[in-house]
C-alpha positions as CSV (number, residue, x, y, z in Angstrom):
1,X,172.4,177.1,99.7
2,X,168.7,177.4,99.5
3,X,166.5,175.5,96.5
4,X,165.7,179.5,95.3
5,X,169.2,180.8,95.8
6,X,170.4,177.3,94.0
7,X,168.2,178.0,91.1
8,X,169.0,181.3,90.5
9,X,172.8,180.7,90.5
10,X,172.7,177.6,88.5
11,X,170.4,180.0,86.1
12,X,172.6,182.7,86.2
13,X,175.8,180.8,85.5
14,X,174.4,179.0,82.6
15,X,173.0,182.1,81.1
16,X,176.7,183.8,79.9
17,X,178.1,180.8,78.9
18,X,174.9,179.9,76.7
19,X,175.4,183.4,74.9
20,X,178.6,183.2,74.8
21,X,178.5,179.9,72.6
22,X,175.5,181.2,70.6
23,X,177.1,184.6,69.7
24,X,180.2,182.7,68.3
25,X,177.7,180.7,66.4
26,X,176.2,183.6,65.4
27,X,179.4,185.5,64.6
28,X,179.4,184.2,60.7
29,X,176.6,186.0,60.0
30,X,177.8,189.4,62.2
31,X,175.4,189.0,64.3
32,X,175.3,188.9,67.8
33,X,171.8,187.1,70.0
34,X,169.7,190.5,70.1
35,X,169.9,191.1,67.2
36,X,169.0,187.1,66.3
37,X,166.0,187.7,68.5
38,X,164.6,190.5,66.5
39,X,165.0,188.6,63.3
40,X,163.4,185.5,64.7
41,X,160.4,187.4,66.5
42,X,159.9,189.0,62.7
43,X,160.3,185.9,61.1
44,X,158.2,183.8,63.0
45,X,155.3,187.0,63.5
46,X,155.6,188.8,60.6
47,X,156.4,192.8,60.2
48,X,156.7,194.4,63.1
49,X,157.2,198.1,64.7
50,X,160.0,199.0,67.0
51,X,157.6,199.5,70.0
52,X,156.3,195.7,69.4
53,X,159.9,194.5,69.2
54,X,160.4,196.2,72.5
55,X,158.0,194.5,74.1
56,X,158.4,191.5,73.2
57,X,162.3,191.9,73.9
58,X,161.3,193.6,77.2
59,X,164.0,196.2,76.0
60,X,164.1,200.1,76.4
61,X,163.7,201.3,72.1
62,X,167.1,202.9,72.2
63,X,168.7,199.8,72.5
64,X,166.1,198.1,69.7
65,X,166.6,200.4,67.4
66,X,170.6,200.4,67.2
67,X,170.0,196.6,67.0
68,X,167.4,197.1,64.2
69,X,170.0,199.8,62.7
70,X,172.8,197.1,62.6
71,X,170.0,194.5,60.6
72,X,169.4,197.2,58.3
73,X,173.5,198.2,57.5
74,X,173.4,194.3,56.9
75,X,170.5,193.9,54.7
76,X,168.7,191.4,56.8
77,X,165.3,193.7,57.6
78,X,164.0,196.6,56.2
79,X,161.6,199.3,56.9
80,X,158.0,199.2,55.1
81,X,155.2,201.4,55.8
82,X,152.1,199.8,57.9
83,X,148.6,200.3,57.3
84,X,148.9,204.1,59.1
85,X,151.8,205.4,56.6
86,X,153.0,206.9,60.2
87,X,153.3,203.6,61.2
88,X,156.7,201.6,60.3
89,X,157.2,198.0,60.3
90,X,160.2,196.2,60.2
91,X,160.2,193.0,57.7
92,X,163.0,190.5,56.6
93,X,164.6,191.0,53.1
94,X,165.1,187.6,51.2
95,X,168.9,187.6,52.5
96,X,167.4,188.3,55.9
97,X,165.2,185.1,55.1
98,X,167.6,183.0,54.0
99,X,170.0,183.2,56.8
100,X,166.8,183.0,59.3
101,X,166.6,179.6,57.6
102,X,170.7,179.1,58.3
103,X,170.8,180.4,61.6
104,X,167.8,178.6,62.7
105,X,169.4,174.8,62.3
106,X,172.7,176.3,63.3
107,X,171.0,177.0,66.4
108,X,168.5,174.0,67.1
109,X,171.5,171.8,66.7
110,X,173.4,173.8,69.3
111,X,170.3,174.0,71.9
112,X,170.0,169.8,71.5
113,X,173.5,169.6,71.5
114,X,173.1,171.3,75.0
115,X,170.2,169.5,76.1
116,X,171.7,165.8,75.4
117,X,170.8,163.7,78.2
118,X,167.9,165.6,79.7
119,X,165.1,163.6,79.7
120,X,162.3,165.4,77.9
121,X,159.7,165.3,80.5
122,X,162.6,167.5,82.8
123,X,163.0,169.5,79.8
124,X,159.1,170.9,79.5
125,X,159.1,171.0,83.6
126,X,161.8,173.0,83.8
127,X,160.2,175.6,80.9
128,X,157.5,175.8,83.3
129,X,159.2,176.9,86.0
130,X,161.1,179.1,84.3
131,X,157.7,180.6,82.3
132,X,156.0,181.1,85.8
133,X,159.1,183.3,87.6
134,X,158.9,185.4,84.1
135,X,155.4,186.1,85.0
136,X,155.9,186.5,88.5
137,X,159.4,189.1,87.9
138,X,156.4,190.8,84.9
139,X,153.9,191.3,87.5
């Protein structure tokens, strides 16, 4: 096999089985990773709309807003109106907040879990590489 061809496979068959494990993490709080995506990005950047979400996610709004739908059923975001009252953000509640906080360490002991062993230096070179084919797959 080729480096490229070697690095894509090896990427691809870690990808499922990393979201696999993090959605049964995940599955205490019903949630599945989207939708831990979208209440990370609004946690970490404040209120958001659904186009930002979008493109952030890199995700057709359809499929944003029936995850954003699914945060509201559970009480973990709701809607508030921006500056423009046509504008709507979406914002965490406090439960939202609070299981942000739980899901965070649930999570970070997970990813280190998964990275034991892997020297630091390879860690931030790998996030490089992976950082410049995003851009290059954006362009």
């Amino acid at each position: 096999m080729k480096p490229h061809q070697d690095f894509f496979y090896h990427y691809r068959t870690m990808y499922r089985p990393y979201i696999n494990k993090v959605n049964e993490y995940l599955s205490k709080h019903k949630l599945y990773s989207a939708q831990w995506s979208i209440l990370k990005f609004i946690n970490t950047n404040g209120p958001k709309t659904l186009a930002e979400i979008s493109d952030y996610q890199n995700v057709e709004s359809p499929t944003i807003t029936r995850a954003v739908q699914k945060l509201l059923e559970l009480d973990y975001v709701k809607v508030v109106p921006g500056k423009d009252k046509r504008v709507k953000k979406i914002q965490l509640t406090a439960l939202g907040k609070e299981i942000s906080l739980d899901v965070e360490k649930t999570i970070e002991q997970f990813q280190l879990d998964a990275l034991e062993g892997i020297d630091v230096s390879k860690l931030l070179e790998a996030t490089q590489v992976l950082k410049a084919v995003k851009e290059n797959l954006l362009k």
